[in-house]
mmCIF entry with sequence, helices, sheets and N, C-alpha, C, O atoms, coordinates in Angstrom:
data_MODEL
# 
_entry.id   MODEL 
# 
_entity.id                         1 
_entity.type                       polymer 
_entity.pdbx_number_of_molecules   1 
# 
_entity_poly.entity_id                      1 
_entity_poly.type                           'polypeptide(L)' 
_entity_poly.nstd_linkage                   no 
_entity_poly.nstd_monomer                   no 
_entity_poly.pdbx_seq_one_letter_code       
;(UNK)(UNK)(UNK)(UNK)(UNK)(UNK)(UNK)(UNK)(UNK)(UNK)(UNK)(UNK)(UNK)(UNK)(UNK)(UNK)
(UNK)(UNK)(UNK)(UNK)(UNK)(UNK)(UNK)(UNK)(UNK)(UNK)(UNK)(UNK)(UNK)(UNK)(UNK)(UNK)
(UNK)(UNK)(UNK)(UNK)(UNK)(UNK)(UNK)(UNK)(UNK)(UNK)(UNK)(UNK)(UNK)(UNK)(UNK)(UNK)
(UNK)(UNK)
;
_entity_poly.pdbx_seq_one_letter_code_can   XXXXXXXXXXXXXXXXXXXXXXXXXXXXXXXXXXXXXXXXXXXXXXXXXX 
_entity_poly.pdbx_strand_id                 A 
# 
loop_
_entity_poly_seq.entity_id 
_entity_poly_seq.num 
_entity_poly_seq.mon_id 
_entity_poly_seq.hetero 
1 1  UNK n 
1 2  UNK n 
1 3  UNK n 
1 4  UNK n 
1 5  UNK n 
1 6  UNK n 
1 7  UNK n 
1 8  UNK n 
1 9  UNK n 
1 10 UNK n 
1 11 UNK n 
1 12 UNK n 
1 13 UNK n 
1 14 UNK n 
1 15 UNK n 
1 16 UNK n 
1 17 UNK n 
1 18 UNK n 
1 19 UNK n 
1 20 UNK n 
1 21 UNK n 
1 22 UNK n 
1 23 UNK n 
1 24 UNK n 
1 25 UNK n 
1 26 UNK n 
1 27 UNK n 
1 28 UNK n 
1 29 UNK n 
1 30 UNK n 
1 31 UNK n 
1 32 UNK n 
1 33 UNK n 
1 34 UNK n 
1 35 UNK n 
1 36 UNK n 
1 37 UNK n 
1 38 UNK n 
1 39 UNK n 
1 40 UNK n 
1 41 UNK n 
1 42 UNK n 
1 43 UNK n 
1 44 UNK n 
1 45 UNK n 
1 46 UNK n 
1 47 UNK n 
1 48 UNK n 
1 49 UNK n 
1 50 UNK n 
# 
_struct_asym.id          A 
_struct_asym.entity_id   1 
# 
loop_
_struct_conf.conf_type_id 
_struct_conf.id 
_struct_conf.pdbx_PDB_helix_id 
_struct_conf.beg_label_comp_id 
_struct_conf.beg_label_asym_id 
_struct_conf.beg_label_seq_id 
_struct_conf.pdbx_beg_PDB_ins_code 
_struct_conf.end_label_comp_id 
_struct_conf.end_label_asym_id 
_struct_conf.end_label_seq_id 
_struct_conf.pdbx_end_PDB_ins_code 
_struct_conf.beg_auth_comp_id 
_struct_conf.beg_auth_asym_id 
_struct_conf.beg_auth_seq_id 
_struct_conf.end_auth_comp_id 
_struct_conf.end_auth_asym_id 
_struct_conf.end_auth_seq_id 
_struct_conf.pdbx_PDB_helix_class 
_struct_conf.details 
_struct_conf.pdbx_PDB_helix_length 
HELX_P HELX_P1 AA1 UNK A 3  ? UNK A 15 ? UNK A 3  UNK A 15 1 ? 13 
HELX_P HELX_P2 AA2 UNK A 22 ? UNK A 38 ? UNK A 22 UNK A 38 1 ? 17 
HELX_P HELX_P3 AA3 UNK A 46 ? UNK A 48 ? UNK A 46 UNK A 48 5 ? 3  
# 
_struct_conf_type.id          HELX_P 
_struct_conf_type.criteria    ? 
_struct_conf_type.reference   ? 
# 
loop_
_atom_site.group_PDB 
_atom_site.id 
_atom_site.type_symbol 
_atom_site.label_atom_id 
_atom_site.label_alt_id 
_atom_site.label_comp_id 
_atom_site.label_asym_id 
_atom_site.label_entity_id 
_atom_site.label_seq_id 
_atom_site.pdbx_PDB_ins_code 
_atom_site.Cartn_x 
_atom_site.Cartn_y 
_atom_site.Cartn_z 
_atom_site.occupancy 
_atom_site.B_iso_or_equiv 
_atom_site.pdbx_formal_charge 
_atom_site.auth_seq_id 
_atom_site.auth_comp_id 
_atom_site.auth_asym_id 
_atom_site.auth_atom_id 
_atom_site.pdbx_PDB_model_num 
ATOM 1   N N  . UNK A 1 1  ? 17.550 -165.341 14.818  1.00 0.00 ? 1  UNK A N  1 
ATOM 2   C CA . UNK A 1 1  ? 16.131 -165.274 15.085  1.00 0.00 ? 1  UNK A CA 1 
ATOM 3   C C  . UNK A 1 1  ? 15.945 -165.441 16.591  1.00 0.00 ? 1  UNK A C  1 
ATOM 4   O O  . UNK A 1 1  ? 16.766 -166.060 17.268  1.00 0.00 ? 1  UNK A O  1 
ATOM 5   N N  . UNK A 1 2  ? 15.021 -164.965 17.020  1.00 0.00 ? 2  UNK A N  1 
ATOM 6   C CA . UNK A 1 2  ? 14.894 -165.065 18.613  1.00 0.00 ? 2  UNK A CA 1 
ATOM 7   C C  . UNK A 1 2  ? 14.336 -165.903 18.891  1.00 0.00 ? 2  UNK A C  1 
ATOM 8   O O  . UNK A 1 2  ? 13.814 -166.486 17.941  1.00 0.00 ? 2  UNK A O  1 
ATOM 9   N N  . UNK A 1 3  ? 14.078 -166.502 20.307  1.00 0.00 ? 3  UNK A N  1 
ATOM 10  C CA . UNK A 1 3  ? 13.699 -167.632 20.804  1.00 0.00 ? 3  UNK A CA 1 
ATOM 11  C C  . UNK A 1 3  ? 12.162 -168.030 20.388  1.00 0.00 ? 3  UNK A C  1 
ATOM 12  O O  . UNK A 1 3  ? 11.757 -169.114 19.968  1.00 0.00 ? 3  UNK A O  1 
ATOM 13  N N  . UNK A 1 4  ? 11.308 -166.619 20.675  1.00 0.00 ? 4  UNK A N  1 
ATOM 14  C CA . UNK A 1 4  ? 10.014 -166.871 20.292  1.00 0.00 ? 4  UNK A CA 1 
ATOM 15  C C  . UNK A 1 4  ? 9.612  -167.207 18.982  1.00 0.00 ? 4  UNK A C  1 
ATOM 16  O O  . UNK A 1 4  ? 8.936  -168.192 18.684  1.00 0.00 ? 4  UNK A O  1 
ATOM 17  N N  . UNK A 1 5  ? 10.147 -166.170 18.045  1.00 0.00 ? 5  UNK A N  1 
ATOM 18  C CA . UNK A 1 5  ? 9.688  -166.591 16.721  1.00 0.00 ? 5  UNK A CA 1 
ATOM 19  C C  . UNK A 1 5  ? 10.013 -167.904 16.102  1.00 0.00 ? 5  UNK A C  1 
ATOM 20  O O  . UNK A 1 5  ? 9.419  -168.628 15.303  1.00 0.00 ? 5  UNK A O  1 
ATOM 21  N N  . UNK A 1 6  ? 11.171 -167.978 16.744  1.00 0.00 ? 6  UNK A N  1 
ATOM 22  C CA . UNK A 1 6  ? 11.726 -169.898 16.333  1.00 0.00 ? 6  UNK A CA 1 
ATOM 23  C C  . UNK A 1 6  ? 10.929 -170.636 17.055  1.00 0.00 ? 6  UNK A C  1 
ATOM 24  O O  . UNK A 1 6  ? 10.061 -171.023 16.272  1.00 0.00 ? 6  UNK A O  1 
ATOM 25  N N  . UNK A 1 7  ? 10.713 -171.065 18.117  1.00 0.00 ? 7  UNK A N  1 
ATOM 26  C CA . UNK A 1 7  ? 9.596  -171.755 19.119  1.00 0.00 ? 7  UNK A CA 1 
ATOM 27  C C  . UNK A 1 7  ? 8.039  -171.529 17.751  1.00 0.00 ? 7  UNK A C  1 
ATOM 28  O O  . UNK A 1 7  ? 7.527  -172.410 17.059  1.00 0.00 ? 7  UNK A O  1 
ATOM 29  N N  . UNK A 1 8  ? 7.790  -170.445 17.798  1.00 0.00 ? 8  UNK A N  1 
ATOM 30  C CA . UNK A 1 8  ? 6.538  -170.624 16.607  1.00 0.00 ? 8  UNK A CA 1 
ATOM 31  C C  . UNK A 1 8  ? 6.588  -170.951 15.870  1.00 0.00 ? 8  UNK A C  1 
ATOM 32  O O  . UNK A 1 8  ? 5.635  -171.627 15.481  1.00 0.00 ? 8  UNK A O  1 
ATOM 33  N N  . UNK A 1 9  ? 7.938  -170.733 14.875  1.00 0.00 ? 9  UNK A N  1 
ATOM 34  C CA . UNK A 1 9  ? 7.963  -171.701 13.449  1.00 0.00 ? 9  UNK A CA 1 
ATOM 35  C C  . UNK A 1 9  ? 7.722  -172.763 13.585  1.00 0.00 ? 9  UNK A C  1 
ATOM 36  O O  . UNK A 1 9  ? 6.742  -173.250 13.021  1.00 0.00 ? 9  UNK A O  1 
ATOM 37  N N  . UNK A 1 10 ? 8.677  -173.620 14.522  1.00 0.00 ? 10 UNK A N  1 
ATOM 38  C CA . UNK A 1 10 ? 8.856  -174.806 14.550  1.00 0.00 ? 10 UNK A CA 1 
ATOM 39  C C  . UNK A 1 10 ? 7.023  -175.644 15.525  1.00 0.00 ? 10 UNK A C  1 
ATOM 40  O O  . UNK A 1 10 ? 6.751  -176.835 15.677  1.00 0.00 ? 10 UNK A O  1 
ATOM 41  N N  . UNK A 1 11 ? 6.272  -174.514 15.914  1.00 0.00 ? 11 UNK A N  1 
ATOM 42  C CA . UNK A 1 11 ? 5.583  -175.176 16.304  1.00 0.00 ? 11 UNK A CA 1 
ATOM 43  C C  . UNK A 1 11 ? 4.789  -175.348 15.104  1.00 0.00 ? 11 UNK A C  1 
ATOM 44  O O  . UNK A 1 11 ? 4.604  -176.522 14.782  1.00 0.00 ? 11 UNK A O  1 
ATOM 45  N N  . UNK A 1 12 ? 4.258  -174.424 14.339  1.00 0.00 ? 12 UNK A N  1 
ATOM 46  C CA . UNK A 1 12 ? 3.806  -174.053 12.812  1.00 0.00 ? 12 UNK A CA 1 
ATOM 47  C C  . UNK A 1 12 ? 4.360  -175.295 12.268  1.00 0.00 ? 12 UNK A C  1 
ATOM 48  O O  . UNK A 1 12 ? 3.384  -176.026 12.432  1.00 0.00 ? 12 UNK A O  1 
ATOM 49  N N  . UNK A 1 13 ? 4.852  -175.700 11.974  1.00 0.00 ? 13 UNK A N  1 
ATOM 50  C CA . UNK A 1 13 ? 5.850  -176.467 11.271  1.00 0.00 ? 13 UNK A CA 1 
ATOM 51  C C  . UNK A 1 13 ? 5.823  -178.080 11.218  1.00 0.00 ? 13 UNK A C  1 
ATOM 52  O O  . UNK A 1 13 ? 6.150  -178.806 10.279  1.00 0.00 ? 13 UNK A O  1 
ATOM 53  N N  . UNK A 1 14 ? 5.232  -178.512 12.776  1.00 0.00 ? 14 UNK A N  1 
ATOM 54  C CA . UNK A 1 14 ? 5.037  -179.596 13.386  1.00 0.00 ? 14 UNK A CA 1 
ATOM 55  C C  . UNK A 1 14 ? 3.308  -179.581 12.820  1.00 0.00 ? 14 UNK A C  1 
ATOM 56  O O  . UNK A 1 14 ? 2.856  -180.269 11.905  1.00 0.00 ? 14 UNK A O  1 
ATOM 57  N N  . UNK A 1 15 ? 2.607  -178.657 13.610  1.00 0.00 ? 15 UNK A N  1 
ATOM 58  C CA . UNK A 1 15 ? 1.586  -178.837 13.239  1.00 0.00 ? 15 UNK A CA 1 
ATOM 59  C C  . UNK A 1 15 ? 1.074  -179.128 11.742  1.00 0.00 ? 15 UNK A C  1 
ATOM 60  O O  . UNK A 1 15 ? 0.191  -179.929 11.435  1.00 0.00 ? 15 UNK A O  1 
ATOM 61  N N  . UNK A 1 16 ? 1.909  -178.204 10.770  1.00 0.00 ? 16 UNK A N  1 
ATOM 62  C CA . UNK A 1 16 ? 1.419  -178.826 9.252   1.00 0.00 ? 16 UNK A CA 1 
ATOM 63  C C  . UNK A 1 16 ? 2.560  -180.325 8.753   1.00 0.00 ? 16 UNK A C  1 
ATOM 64  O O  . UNK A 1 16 ? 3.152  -180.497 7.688   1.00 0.00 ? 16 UNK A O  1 
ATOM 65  N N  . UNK A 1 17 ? 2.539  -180.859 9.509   1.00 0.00 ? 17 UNK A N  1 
ATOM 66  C CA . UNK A 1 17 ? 3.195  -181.899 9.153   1.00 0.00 ? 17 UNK A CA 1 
ATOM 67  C C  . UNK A 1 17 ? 5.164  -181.898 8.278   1.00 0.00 ? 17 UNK A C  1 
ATOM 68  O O  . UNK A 1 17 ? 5.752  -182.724 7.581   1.00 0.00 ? 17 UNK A O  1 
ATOM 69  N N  . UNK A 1 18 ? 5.447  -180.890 8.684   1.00 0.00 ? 18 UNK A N  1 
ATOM 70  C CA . UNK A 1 18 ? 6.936  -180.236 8.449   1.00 0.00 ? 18 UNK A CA 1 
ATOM 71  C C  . UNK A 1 18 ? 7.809  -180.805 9.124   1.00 0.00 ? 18 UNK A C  1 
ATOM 72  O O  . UNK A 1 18 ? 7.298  -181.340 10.108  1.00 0.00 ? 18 UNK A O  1 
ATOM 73  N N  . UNK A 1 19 ? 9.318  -180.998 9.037   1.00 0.00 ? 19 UNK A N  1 
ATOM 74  C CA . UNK A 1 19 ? 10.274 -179.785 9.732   1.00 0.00 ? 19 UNK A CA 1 
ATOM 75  C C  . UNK A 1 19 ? 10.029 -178.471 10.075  1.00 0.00 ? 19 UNK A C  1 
ATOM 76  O O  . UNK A 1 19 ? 9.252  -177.548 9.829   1.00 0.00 ? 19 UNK A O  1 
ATOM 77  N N  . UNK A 1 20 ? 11.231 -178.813 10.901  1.00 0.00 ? 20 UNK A N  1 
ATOM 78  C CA . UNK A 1 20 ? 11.347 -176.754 10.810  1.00 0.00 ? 20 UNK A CA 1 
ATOM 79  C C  . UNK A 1 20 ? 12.493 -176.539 9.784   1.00 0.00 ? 20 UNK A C  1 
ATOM 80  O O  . UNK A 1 20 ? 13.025 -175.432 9.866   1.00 0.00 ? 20 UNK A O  1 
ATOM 81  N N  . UNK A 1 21 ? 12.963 -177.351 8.865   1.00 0.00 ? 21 UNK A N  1 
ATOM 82  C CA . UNK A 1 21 ? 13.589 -176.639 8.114   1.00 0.00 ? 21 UNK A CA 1 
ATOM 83  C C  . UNK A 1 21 ? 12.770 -176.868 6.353   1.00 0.00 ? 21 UNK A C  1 
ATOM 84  O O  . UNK A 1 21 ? 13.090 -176.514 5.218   1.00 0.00 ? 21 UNK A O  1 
ATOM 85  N N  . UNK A 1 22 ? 11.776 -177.530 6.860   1.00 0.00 ? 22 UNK A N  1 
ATOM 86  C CA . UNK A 1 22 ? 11.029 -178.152 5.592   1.00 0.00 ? 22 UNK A CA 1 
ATOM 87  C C  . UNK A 1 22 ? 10.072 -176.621 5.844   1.00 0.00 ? 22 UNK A C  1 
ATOM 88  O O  . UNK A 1 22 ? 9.609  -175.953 4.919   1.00 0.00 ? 22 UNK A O  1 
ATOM 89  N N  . UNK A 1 23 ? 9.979  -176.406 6.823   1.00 0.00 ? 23 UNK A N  1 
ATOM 90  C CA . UNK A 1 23 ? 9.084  -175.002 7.209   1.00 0.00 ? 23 UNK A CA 1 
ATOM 91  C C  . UNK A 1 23 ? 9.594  -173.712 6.274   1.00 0.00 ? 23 UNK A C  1 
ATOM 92  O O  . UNK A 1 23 ? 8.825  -172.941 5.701   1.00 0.00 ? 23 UNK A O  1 
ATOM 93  N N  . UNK A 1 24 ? 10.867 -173.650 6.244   1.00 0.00 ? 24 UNK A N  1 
ATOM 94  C CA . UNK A 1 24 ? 11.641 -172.717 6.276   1.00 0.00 ? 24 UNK A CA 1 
ATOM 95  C C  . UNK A 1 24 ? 11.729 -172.343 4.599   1.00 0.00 ? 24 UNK A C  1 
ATOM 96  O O  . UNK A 1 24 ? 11.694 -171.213 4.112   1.00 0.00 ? 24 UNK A O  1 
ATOM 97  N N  . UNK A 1 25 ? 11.871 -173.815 3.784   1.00 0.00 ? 25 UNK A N  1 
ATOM 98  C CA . UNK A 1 25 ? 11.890 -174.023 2.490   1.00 0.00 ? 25 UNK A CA 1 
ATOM 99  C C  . UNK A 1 25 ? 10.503 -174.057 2.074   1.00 0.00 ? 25 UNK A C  1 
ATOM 100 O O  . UNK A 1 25 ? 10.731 -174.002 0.865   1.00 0.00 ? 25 UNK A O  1 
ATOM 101 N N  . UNK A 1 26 ? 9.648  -174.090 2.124   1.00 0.00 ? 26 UNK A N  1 
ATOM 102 C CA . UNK A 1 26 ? 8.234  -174.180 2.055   1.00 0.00 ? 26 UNK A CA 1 
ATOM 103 C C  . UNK A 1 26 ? 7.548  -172.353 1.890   1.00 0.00 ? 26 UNK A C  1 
ATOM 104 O O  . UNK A 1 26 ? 6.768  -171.819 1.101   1.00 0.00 ? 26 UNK A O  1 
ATOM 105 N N  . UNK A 1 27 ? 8.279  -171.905 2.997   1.00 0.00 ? 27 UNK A N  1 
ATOM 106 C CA . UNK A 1 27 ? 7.918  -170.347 3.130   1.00 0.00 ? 27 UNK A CA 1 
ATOM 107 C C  . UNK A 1 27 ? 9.015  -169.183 2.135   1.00 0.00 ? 27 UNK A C  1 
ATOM 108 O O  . UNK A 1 27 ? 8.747  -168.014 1.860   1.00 0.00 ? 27 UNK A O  1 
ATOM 109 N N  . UNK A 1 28 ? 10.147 -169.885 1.787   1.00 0.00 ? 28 UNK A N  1 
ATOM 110 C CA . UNK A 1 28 ? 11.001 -169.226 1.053   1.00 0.00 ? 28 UNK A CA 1 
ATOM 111 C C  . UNK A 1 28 ? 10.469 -169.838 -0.486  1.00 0.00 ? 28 UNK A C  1 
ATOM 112 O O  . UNK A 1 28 ? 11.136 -169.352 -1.400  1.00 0.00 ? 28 UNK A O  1 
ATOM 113 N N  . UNK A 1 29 ? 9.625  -170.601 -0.850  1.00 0.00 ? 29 UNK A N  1 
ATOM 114 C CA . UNK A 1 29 ? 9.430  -171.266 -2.258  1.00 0.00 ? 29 UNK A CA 1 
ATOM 115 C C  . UNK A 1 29 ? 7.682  -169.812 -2.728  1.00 0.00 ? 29 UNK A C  1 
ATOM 116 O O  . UNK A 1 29 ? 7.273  -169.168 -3.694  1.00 0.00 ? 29 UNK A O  1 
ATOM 117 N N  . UNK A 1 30 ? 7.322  -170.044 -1.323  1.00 0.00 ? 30 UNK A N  1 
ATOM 118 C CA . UNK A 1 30 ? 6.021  -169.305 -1.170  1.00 0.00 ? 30 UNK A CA 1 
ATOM 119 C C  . UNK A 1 30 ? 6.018  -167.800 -1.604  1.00 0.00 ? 30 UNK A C  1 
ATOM 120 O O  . UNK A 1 30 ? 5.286  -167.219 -2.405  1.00 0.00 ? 30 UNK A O  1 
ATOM 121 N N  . UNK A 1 31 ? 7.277  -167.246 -0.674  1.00 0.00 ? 31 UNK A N  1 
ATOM 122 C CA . UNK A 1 31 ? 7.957  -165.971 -0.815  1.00 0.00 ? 31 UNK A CA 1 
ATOM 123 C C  . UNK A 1 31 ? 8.226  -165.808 -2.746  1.00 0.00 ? 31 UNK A C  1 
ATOM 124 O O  . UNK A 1 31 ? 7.722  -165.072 -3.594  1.00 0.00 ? 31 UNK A O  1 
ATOM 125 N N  . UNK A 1 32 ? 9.036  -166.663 -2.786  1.00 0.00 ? 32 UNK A N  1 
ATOM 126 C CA . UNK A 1 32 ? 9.686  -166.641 -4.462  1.00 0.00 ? 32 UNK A CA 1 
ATOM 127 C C  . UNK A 1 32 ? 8.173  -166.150 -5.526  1.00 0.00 ? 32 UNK A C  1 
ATOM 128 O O  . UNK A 1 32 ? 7.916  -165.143 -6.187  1.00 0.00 ? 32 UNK A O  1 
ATOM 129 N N  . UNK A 1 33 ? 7.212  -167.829 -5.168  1.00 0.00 ? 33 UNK A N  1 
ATOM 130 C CA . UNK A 1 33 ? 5.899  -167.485 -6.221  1.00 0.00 ? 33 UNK A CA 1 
ATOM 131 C C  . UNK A 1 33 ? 5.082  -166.533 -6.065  1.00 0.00 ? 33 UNK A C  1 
ATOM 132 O O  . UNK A 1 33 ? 4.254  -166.231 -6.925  1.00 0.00 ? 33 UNK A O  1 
ATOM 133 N N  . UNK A 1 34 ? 5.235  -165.815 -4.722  1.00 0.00 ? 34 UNK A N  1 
ATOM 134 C CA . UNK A 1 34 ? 4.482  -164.760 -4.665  1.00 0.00 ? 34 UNK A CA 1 
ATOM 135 C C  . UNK A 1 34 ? 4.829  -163.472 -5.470  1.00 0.00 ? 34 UNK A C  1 
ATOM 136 O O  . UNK A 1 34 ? 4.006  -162.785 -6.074  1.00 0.00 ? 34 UNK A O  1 
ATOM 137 N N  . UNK A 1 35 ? 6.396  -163.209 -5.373  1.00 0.00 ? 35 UNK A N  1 
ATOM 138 C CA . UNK A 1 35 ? 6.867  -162.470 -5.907  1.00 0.00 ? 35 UNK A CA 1 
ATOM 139 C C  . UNK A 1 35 ? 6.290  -162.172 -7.273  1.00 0.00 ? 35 UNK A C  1 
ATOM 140 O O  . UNK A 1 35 ? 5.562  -161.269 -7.684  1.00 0.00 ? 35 UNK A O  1 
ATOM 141 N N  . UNK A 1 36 ? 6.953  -163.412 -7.943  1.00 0.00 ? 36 UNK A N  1 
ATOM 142 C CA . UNK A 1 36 ? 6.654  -163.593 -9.233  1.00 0.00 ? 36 UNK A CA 1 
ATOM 143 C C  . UNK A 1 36 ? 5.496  -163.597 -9.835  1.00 0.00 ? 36 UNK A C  1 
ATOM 144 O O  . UNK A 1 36 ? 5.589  -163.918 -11.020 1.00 0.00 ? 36 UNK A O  1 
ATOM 145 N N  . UNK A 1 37 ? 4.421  -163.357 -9.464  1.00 0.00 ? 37 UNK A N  1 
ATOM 146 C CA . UNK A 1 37 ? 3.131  -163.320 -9.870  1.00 0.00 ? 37 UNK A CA 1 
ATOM 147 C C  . UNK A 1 37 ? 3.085  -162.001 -10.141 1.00 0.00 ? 37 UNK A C  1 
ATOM 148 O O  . UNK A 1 37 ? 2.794  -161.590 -11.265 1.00 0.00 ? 37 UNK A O  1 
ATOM 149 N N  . UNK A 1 38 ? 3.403  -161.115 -9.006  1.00 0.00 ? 38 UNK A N  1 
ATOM 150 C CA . UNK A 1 38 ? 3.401  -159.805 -9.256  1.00 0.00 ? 38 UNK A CA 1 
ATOM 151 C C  . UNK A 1 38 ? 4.497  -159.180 -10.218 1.00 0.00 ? 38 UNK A C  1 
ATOM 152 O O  . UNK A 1 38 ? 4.083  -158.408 -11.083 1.00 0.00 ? 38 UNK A O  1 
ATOM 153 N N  . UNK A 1 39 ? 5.382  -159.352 -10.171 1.00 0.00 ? 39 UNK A N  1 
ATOM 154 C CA . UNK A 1 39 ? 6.509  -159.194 -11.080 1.00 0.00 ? 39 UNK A CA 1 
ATOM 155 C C  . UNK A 1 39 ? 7.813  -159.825 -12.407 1.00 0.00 ? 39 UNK A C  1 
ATOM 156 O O  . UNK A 1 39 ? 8.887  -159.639 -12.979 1.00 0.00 ? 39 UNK A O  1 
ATOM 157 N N  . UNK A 1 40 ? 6.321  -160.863 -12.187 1.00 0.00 ? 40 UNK A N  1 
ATOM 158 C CA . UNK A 1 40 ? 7.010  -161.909 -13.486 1.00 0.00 ? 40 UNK A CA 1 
ATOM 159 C C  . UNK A 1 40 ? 7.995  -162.847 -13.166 1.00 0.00 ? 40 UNK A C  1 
ATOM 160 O O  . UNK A 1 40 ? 8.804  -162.671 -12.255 1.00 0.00 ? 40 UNK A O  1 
ATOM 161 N N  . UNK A 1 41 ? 7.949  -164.048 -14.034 1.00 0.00 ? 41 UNK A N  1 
ATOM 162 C CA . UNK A 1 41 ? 9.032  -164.728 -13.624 1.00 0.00 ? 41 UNK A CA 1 
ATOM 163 C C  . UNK A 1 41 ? 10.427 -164.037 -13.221 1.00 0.00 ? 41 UNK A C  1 
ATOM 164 O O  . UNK A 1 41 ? 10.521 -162.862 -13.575 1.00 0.00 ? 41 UNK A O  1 
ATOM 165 N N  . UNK A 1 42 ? 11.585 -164.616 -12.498 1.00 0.00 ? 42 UNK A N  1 
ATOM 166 C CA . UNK A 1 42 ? 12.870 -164.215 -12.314 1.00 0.00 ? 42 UNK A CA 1 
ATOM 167 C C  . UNK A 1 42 ? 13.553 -165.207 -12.795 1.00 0.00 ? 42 UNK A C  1 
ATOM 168 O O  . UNK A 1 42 ? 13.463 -166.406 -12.531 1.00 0.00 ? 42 UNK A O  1 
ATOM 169 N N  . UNK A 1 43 ? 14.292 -164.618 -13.565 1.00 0.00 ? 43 UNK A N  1 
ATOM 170 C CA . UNK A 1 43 ? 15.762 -165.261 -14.373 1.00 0.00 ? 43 UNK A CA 1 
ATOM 171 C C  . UNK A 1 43 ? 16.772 -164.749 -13.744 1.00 0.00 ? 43 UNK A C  1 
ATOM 172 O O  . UNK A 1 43 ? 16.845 -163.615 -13.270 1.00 0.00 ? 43 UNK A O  1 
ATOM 173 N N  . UNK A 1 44 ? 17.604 -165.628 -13.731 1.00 0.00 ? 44 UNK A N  1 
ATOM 174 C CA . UNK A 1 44 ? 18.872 -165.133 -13.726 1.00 0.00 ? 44 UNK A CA 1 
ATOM 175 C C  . UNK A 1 44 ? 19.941 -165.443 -14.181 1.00 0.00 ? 44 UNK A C  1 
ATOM 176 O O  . UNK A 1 44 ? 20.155 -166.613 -14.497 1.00 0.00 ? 44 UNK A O  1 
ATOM 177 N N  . UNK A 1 45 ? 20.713 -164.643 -14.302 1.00 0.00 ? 45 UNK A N  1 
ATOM 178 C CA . UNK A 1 45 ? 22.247 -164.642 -14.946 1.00 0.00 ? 45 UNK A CA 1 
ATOM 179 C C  . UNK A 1 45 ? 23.163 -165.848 -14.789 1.00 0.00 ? 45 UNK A C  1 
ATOM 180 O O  . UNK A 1 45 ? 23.757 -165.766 -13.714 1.00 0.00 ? 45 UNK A O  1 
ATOM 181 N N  . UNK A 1 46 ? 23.553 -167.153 -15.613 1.00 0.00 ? 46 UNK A N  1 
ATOM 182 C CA . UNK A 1 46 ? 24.121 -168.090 -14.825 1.00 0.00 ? 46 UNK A CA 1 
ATOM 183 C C  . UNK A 1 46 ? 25.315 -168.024 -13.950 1.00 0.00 ? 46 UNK A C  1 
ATOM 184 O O  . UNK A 1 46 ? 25.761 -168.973 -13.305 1.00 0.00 ? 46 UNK A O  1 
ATOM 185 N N  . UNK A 1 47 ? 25.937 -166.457 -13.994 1.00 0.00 ? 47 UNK A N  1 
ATOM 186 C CA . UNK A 1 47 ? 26.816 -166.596 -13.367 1.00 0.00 ? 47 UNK A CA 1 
ATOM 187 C C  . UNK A 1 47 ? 26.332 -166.052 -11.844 1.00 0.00 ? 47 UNK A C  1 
ATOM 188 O O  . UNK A 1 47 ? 27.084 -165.646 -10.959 1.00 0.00 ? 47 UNK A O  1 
ATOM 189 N N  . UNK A 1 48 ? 25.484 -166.115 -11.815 1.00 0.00 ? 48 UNK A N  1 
ATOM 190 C CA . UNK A 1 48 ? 24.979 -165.343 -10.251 1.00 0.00 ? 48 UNK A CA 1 
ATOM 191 C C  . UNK A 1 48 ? 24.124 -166.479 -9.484  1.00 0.00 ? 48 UNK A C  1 
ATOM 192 O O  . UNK A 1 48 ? 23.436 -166.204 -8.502  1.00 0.00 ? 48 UNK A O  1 
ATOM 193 N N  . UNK A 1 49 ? 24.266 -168.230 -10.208 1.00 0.00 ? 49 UNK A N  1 
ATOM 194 C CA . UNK A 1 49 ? 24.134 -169.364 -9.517  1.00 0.00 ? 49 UNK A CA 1 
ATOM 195 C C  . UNK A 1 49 ? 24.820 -169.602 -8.453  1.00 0.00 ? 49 UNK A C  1 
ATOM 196 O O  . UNK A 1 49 ? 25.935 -169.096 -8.324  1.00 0.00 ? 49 UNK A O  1 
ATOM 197 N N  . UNK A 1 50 ? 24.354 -170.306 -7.626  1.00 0.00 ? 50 UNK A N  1 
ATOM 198 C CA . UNK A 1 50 ? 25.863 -171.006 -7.012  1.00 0.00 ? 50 UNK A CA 1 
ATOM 199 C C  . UNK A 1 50 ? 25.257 -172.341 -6.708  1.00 0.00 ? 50 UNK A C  1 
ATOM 200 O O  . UNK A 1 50 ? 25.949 -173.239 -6.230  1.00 0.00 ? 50 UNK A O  1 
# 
């Protein structure tokens, strides 16, 4: 990631009371339920856990 967009996360991040890696998990949980609204829950295969 480049300097700027990291400098913004992490300012994003501070400001809502985050990490920047609490940022990071927060926006990838967001990403997931968004998905899934539109396309239904996701299951998966237990062997494709890790």
């Amino acid at each position: 990631m480049d300097k700027e967009t990291h400098d913004k996360l992490f300012y994003i991040a501070e400001y809502e009371g985050r990490t920047g890696s609490g940022q990071i998990l927060y926006l990838i949980r967001r990403c997931i339920t968004e998905f899934e609204q539109v396309h239904g829950k996701t299951y998966l295969d237990e062997d494709l856990r890790y």
